[in-house]
KEKE-3310 file (N, C-alpha, C; in steps of 0.2 Angstrom, whole numbers, plus 5000, padded with zeros to 4 digits):
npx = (5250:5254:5247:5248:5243:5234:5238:5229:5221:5214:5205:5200:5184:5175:5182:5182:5170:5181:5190:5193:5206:5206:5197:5205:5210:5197:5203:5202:5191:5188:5180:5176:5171:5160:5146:5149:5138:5131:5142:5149:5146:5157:5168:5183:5192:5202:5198:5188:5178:5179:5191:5201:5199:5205:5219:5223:5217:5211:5219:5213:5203:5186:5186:5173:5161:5146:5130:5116:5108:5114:5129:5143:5156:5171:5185:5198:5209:5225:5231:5244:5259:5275:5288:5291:5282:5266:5259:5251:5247:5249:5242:5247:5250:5239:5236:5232:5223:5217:5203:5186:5173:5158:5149:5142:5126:5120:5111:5117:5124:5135:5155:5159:5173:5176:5166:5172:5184:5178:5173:5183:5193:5184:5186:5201:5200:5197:5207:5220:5232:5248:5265:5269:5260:5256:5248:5245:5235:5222:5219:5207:5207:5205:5211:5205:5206:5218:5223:5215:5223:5237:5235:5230:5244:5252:5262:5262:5263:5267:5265:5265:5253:5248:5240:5224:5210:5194:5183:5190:5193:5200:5208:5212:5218:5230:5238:5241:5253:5269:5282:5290:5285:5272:5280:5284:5274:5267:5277:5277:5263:5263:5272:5268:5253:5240:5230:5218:5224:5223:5223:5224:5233:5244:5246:5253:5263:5270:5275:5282:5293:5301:5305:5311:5322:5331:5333:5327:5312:5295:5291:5277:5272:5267:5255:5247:5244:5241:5229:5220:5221:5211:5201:5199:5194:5185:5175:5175:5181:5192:5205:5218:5231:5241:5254:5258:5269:5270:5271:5264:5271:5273:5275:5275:5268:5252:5242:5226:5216:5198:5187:5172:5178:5188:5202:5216:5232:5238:5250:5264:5273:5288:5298:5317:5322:5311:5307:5309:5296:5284:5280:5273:5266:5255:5250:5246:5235:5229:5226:5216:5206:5202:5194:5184:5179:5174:5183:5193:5211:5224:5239:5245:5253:5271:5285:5298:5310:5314:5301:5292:5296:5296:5281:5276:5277:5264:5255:5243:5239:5249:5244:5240:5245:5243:5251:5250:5257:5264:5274:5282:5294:5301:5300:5306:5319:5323:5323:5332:5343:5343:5343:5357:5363:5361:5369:5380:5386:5383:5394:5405:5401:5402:5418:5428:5422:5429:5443:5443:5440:5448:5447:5442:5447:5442:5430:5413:5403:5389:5371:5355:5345:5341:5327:5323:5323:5315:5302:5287:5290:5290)
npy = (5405:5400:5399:5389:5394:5390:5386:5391:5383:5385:5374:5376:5377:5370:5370:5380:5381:5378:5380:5363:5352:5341:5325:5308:5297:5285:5268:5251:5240:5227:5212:5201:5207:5213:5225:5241:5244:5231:5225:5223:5236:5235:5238:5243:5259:5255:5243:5248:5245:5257:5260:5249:5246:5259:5254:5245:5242:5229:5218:5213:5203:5196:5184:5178:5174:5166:5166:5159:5168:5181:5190:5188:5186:5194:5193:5205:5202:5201:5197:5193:5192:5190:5188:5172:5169:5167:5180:5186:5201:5217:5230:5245:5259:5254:5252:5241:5225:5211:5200:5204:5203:5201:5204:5191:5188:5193:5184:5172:5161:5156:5157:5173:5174:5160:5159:5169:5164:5152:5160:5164:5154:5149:5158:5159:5145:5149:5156:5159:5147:5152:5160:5167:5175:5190:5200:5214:5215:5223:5236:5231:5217:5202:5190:5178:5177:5180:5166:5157:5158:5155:5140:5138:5137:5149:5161:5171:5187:5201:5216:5236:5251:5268:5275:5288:5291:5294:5309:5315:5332:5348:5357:5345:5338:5346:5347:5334:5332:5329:5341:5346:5343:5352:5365:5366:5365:5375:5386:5386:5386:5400:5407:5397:5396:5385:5377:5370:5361:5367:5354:5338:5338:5348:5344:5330:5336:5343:5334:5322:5331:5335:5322:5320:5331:5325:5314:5303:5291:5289:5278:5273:5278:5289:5292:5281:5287:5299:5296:5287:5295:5309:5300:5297:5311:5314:5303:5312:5306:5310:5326:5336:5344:5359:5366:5383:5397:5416:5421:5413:5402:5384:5372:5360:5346:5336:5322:5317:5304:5293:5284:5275:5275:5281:5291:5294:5296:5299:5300:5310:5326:5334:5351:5350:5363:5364:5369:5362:5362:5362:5350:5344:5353:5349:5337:5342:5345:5336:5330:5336:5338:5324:5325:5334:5325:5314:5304:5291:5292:5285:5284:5277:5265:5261:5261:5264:5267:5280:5287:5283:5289:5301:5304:5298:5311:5315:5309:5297:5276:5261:5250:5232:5228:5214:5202:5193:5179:5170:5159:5149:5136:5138:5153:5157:5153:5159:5173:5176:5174:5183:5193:5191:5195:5206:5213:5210:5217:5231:5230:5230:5241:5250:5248:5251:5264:5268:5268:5275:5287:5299:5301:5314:5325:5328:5332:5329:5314:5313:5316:5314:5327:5329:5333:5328:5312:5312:5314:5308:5298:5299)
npz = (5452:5436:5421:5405:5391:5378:5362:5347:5334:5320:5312:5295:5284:5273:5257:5243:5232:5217:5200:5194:5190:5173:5180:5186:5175:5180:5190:5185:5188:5200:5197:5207:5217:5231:5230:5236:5245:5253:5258:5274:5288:5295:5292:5289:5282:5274:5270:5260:5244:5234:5240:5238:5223:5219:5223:5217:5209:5198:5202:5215:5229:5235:5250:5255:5268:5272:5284:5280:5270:5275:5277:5287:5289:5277:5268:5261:5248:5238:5222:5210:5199:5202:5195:5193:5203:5212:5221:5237:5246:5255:5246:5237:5248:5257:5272:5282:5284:5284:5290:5291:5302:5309:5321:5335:5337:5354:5360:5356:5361:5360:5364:5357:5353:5349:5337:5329:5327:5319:5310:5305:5300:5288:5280:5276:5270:5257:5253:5240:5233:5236:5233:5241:5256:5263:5277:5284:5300:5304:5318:5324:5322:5330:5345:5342:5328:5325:5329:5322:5309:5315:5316:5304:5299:5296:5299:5313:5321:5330:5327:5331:5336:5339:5346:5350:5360:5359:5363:5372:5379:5374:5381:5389:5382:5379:5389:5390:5382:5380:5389:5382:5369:5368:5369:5355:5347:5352:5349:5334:5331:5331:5323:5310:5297:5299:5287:5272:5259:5243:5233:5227:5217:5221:5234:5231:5219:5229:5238:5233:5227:5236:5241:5231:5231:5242:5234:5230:5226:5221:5234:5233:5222:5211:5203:5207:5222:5217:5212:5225:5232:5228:5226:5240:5244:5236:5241:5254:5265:5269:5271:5266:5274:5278:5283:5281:5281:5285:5270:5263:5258:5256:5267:5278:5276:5277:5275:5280:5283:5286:5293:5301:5314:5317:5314:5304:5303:5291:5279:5277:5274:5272:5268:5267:5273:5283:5297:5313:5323:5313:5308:5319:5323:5313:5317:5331:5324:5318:5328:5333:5323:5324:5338:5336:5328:5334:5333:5336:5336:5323:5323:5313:5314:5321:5318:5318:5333:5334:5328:5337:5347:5344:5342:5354:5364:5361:5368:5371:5368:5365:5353:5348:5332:5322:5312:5296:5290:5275:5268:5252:5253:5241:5236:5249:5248:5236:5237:5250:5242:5233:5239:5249:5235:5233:5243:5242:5231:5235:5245:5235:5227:5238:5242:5228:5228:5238:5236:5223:5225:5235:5254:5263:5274:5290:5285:5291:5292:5284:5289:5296:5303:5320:5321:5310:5313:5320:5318:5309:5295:5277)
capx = (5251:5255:5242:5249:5242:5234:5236:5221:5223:5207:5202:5197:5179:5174:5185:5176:5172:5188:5192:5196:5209:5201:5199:5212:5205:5196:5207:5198:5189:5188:5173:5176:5167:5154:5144:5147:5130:5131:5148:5148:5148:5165:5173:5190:5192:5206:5192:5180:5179:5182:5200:5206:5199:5212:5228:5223:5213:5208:5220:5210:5196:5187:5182:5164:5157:5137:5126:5111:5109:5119:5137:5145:5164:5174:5192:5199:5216:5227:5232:5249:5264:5280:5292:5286:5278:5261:5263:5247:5253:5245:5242:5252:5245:5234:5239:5230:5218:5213:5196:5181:5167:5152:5147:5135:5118:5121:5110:5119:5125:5143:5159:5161:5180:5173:5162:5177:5188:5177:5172:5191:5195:5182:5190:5205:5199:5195:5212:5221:5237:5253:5272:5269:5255:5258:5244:5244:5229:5218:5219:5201:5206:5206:5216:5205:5206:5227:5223:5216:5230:5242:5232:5230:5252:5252:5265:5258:5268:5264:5266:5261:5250:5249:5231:5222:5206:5190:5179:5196:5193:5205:5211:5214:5221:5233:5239:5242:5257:5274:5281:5296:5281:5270:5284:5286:5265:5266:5280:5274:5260:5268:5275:5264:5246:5236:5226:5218:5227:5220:5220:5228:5240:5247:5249:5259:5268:5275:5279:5288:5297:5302:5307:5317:5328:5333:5337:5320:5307:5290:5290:5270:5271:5265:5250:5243:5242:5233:5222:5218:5218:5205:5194:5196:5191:5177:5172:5170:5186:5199:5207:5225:5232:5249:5258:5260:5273:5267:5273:5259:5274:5269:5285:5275:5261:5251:5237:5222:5211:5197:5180:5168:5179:5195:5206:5222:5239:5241:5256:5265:5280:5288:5303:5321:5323:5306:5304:5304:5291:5280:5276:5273:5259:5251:5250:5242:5229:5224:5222:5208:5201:5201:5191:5178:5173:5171:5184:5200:5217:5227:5244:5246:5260:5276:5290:5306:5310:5313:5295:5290:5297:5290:5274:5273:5276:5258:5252:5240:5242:5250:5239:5243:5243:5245:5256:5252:5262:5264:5280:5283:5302:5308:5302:5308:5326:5327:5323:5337:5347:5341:5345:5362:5367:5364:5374:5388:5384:5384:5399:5409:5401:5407:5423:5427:5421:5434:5449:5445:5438:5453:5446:5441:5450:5438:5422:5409:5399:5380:5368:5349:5344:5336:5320:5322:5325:5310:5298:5284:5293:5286)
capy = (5399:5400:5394:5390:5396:5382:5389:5390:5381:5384:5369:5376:5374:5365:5370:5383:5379:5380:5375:5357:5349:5334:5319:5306:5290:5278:5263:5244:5237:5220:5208:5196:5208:5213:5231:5242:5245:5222:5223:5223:5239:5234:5238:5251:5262:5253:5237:5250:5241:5259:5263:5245:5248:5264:5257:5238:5239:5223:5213:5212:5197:5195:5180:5180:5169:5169:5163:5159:5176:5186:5189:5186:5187:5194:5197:5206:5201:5204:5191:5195:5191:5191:5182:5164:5165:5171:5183:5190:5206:5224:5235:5251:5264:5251:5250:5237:5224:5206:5197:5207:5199:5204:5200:5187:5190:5191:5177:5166:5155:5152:5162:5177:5170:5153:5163:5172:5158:5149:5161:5167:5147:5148:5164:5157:5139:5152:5162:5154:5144:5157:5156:5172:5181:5192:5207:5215:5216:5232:5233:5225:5209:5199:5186:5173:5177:5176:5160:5154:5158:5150:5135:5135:5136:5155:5165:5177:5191:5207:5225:5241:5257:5271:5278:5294:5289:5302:5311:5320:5341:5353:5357:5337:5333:5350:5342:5327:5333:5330:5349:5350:5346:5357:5372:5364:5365:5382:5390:5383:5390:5408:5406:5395:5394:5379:5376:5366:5361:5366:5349:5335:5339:5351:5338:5325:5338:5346:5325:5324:5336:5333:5317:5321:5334:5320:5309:5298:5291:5290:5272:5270:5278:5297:5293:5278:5292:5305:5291:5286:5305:5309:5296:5300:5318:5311:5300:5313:5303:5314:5330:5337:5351:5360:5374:5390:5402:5420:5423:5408:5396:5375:5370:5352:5344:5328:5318:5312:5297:5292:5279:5277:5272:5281:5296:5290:5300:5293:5303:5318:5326:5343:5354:5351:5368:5365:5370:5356:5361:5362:5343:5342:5359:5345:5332:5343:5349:5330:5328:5343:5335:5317:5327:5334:5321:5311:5297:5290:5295:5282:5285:5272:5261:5264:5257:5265:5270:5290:5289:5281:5294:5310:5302:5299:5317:5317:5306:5291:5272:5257:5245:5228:5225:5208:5201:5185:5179:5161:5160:5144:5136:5141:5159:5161:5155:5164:5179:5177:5174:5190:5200:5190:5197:5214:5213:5209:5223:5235:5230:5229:5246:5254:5247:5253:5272:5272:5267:5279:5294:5301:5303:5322:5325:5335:5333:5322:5310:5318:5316:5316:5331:5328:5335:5324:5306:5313:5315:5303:5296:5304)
capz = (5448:5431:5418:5401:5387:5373:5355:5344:5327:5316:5306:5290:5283:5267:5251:5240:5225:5211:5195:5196:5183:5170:5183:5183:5172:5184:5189:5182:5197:5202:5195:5210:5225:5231:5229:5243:5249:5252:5263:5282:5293:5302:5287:5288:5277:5269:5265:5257:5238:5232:5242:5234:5217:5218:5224:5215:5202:5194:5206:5223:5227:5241:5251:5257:5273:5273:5286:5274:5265:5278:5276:5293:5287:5272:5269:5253:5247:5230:5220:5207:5199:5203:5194:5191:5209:5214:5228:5239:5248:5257:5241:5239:5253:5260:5278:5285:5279:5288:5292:5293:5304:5310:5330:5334:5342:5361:5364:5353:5364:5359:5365:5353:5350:5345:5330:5325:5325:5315:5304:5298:5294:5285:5276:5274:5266:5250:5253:5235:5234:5231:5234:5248:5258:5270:5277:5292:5301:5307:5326:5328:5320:5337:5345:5338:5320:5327:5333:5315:5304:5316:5316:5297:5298:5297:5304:5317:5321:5333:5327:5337:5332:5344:5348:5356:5363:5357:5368:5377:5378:5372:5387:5396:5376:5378:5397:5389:5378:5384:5390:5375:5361:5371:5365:5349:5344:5354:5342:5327:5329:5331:5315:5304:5298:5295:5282:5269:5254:5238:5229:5226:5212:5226:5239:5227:5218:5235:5243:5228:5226:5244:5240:5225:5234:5244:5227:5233:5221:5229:5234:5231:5214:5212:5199:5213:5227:5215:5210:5229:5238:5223:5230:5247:5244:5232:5246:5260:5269:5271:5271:5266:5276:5276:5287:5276:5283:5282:5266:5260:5253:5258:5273:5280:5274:5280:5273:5284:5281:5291:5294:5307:5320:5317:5311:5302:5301:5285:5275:5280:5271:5275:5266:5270:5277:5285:5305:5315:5324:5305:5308:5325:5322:5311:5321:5334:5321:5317:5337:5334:5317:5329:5340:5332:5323:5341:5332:5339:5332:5324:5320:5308:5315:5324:5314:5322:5340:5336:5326:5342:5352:5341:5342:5361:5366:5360:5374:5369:5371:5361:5353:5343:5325:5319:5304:5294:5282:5274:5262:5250:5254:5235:5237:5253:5247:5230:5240:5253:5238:5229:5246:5247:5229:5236:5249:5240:5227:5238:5247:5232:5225:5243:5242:5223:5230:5239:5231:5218:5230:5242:5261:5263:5281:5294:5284:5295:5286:5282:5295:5297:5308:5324:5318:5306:5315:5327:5311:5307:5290:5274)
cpx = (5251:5251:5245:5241:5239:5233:5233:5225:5219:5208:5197:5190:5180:5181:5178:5177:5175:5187:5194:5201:5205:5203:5203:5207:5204:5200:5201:5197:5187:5182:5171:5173:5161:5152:5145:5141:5129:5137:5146:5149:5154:5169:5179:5188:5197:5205:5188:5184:5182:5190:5203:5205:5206:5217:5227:5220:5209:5212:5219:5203:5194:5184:5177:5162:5149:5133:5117:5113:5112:5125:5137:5152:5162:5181:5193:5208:5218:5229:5237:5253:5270:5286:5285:5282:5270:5259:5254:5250:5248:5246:5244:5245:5241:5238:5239:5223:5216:5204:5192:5174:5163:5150:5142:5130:5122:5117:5111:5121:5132:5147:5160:5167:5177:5170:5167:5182:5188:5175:5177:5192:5189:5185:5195:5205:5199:5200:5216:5229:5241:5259:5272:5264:5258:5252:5247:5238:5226:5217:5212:5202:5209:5213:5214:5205:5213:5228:5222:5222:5233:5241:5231:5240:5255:5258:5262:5264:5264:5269:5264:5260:5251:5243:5230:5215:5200:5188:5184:5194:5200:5209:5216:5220:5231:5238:5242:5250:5262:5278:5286:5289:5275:5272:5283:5279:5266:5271:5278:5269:5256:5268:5270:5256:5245:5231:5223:5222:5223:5217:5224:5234:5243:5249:5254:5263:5274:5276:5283:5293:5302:5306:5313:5322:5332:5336:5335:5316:5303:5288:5283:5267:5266:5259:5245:5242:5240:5228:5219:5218:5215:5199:5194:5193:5184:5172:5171:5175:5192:5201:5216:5224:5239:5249:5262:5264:5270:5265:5268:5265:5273:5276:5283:5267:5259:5243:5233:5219:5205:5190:5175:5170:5187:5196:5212:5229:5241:5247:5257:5272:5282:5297:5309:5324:5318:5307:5303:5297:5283:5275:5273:5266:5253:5247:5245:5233:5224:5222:5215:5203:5197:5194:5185:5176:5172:5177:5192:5205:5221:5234:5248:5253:5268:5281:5296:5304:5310:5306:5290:5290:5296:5284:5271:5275:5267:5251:5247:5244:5244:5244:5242:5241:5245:5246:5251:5254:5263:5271:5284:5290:5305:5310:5306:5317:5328:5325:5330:5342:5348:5344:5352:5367:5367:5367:5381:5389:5386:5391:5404:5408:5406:5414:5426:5427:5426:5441:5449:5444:5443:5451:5447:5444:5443:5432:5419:5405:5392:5374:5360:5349:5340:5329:5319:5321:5318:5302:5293:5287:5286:5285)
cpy = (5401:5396:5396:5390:5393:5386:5386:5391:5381:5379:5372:5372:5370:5370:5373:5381:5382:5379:5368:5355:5342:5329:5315:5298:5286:5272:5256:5243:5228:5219:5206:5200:5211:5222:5234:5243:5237:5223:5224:5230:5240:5236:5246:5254:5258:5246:5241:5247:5248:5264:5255:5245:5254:5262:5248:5236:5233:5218:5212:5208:5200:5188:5181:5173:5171:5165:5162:5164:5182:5185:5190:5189:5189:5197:5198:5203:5203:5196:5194:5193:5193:5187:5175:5163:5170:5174:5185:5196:5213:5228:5241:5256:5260:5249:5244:5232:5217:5205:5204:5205:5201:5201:5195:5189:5190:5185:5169:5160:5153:5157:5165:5175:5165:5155:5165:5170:5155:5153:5163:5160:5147:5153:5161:5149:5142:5154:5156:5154:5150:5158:5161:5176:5184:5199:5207:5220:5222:5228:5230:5219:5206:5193:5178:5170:5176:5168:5154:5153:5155:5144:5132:5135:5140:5157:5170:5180:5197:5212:5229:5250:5261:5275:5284:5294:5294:5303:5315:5329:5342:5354:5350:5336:5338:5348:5338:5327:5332:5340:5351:5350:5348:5365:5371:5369:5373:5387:5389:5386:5398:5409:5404:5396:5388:5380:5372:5367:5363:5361:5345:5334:5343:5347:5336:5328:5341:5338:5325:5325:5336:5328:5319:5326:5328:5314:5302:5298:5288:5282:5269:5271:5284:5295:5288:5285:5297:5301:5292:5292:5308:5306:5296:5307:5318:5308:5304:5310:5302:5321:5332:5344:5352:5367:5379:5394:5409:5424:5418:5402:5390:5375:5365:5353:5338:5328:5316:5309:5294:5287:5281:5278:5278:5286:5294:5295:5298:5294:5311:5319:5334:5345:5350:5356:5369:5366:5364:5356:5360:5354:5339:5346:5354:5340:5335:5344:5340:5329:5331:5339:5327:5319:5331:5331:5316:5304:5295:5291:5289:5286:5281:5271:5266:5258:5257:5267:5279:5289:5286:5287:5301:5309:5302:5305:5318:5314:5298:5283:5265:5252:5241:5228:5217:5207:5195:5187:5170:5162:5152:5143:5140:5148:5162:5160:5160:5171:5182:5177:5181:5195:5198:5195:5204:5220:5217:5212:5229:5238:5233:5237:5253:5253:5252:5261:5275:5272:5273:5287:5295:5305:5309:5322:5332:5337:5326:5320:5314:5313:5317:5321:5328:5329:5329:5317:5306:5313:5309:5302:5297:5296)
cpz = (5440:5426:5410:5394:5381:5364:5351:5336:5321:5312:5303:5287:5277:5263:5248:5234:5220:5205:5195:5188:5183:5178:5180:5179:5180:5184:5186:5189:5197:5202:5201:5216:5225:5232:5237:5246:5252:5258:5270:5284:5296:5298:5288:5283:5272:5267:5261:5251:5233:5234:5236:5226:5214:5219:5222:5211:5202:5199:5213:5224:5234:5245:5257:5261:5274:5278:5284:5269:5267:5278:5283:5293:5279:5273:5261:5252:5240:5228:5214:5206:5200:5201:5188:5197:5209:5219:5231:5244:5248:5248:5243:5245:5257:5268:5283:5281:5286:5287:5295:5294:5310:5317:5330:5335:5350:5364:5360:5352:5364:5360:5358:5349:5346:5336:5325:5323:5316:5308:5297:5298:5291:5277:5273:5270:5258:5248:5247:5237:5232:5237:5242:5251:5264:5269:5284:5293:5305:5312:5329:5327:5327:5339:5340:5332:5320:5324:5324:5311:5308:5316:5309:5295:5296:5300:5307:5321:5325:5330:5332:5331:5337:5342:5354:5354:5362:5365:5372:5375:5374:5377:5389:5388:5377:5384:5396:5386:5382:5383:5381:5369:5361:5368:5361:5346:5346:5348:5336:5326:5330:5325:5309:5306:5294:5290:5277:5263:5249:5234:5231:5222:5217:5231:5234:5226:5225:5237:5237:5227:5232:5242:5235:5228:5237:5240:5229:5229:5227:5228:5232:5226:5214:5208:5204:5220:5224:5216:5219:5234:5234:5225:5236:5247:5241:5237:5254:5266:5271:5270:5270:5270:5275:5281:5281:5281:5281:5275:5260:5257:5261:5262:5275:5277:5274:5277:5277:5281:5286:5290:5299:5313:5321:5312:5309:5300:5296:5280:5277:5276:5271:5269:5268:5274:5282:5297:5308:5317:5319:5309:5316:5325:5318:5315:5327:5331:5320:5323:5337:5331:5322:5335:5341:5328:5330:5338:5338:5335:5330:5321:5315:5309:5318:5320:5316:5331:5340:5332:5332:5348:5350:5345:5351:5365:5363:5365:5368:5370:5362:5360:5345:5337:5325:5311:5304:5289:5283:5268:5261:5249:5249:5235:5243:5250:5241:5235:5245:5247:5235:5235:5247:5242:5229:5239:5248:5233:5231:5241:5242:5228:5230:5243:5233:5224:5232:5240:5229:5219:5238:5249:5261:5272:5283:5290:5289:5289:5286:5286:5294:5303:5315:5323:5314:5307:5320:5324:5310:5297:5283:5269)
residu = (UNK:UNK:UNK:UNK:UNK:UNK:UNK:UNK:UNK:UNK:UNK:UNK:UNK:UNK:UNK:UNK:UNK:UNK:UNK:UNK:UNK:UNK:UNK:UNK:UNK:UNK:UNK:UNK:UNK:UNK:UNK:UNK:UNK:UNK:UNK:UNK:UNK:UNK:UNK:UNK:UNK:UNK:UNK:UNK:UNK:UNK:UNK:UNK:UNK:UNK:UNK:UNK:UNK:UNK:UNK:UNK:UNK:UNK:UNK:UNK:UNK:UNK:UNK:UNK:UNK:UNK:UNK:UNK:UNK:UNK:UNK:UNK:UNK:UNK:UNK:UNK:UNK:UNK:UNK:UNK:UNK:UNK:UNK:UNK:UNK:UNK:UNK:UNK:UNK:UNK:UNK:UNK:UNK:UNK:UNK:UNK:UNK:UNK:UNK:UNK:UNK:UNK:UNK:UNK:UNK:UNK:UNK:UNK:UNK:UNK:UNK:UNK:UNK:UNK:UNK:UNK:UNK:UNK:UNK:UNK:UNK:UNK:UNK:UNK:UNK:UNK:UNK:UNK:UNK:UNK:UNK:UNK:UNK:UNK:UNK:UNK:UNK:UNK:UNK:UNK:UNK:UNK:UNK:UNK:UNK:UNK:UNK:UNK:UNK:UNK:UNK:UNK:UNK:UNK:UNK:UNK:UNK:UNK:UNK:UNK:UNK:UNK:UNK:UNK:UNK:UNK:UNK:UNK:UNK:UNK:UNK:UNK:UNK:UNK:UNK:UNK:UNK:UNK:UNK:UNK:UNK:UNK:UNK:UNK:UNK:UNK:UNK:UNK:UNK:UNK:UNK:UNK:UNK:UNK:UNK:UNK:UNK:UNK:UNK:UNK:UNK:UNK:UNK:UNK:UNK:UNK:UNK:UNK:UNK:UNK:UNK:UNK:UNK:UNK:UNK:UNK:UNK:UNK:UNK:UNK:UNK:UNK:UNK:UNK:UNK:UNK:UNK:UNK:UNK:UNK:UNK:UNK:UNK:UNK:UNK:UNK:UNK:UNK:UNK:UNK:UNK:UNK:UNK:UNK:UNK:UNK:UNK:UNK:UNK:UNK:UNK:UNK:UNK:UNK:UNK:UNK:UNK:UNK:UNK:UNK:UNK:UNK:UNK:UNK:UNK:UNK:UNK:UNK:UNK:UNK:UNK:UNK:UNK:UNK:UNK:UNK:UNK:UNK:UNK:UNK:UNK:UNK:UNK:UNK:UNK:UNK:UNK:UNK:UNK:UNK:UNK:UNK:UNK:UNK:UNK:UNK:UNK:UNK:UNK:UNK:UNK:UNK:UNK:UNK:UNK:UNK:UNK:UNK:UNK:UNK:UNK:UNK:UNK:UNK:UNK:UNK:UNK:UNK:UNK:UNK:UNK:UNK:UNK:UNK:UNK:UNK:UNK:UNK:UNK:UNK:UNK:UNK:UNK:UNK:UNK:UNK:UNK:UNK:UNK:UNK:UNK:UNK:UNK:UNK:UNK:UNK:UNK:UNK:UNK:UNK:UNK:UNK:UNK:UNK:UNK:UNK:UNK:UNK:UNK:UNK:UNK:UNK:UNK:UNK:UNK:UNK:UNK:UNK:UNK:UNK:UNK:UNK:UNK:UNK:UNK:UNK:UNK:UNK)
# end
């Protein structure tokens, strides 16, 4: 019987101390919250008061339930304009936000749901009036914090994350893989080495730079993502790594993110020449990082079907996110209109193309690679 072979991927120790470049100025932080050392235990990483200070500055509240002088509940939200309307809305990088409430006592007497019910309508009485809200909620927010927001006139909407469970060996985790991204992980890591990145300027300028071959500006905004990979590294809350070819040049590279509860896939971006298997080698390396820290892996959302189908060649199981979202008739229809007028922009762009550009015969149209459509999106 044939026993495959599980390739060994060292996870690099601390970063030795460098020169660092000037820090980047502190973002403005929000009067309206409360000190970390005051907030709840149940909190994500992306409720800590310092992740939203980095990707929200000065526009993020939070509302606060107390039962006497114990906080019980809090949720953070932003608050912003847009237009004439007032919009609330996940802040850039921020992947997840919702109700964050504290368990009863066990001998409290009243169902858990009941407590948690009541304690998000009480959260939501504070949440302020505004033309659109929409978060989506980290996989602890329950059914009956659901149950609220649809009963305050909410829309409630199911997502899906994809999870790998701690506590798995190396071995049961290496088993788990489907056999093709088994090869993949095994050739990749032939070829490349893992390692830590050196900084953040290095991270952003390689996604970047990535992004811009491709004639892409970095939807989150290149100076917000120093800002908040600066304060995950300051805070102890993550790690950058990247697959070096022997020759030491950067080919994929992904950002982790992590709490008490949880390891976060949070940004990955690789070369256009880059090796499929490059992003796949990552991907195993976070199942390791997952696994010595004892937490669970999230993959932070499944958005497509081929990012569904990369990701479960890695074995793990679905688990719901929940949307709310509230949106006042006018902005919903100036919006539909705004999306209308770029239809028919478009349209009239494409048609114009190709009036005045004569059909090339026997070229195909340009294509995402397989690798590429298979990829967690950068």
């Amino acid at each position: 019987m044939n026993t495959e072979k599980i390739p060994v991927v060292t996870v690099p120790g601390p970063l030795k101390p460098r020169t660092r470049k000037p820090a980047l100025e502190e973002p403005p932080k929000s009067p309206n919250v409360l000190p970390a050392s005051i907030g709840l235990t149940e909190r994500s990483v992306f409720h800590e008061p310092w992740w939203l200070n980095a990707t929200a500055g000065e526009d993020w509240h939070m509302a606060v339930v107390k039962t006497g002088d114990q906080i019980v509940g809090e949720m953070p939200y932003t608050l912003t304009k847009k237009g004439f309307w007032r919009i609330s809305t996940l802040p850039p990088l921020t992947r997840t936000l919702g109700p964050v409430i504290k368990p009863q006592p066990a001998d409290a007497g009243n169902p858990e749901w009941n407590h948690r019910l009541e304690v998000t309508r009480e959260l939501i009485a504070q949440l302020p009036k505004c033309a659109h809200f929409h978060q989506i909620a980290h996989p602890l927010v329950s059914e009956a914090e659901a149950a609220a927001f649809s009963l305050h006139g909410f829309q409630v909407s199911v997502g899906f994350t994809l999870k790998l469970p701690p506590g798995t060996d190396e071995a049961t985790a290496w088993r788990g893989l489907r056999w093709n991204t088994r090869n993949r992980v095994r050739r990749s890591a032939e070829r490349f080495v893992v390692r830590e990145i050196a900084g953040v300027e290095e991270f952003v300028d390689f996604y970047d730079s990535n992004l811009a071959t491709r004639k892409l500006d970095n939807v989150y905004g290149s100076t917000i993502m120093r800002r908040l990979l600066t304060e995950v590294v300051r805070h102890n809350a993550g790690m950058l790594l990247g697959t070096f070819d022997h020759d030491g040049s950067l080919n994929a590279a992904t950002a982790l993110v992590w709490d008490k509860t949880n390891v976060y896939y949070f940004l990955t971006t690789r070369t256009a020449t880059a090796h499929s298997g490059a992003v796949a080698l990552l991907v195993w390396q976070a199942i390791k990082v997952a696994r010595e820290r004892t937490l669970e892996l999230d993959f932070d959302g499944v958005s497509t079907a081929g990012i569904l189908q990369f990701l479960a060649g890695f074995g793990g199981h679905l688990v719901r996110r929940y949307t709310f979202e509230q949106m006042r008739g006018d902005f919903a229809l100036g919006r539909a209109l705004r999306a209308s007028s770029r239809e028919v922009a478009k349209a009239a762009r494409s048609v114009g193309a190709k009036k005045s550009t004569p059909a090339e015969k026997g070229t195909p149209a340009e294509k995402s690679s397989p690798a590429e459509k298979s990829s967690p999106a950068e």
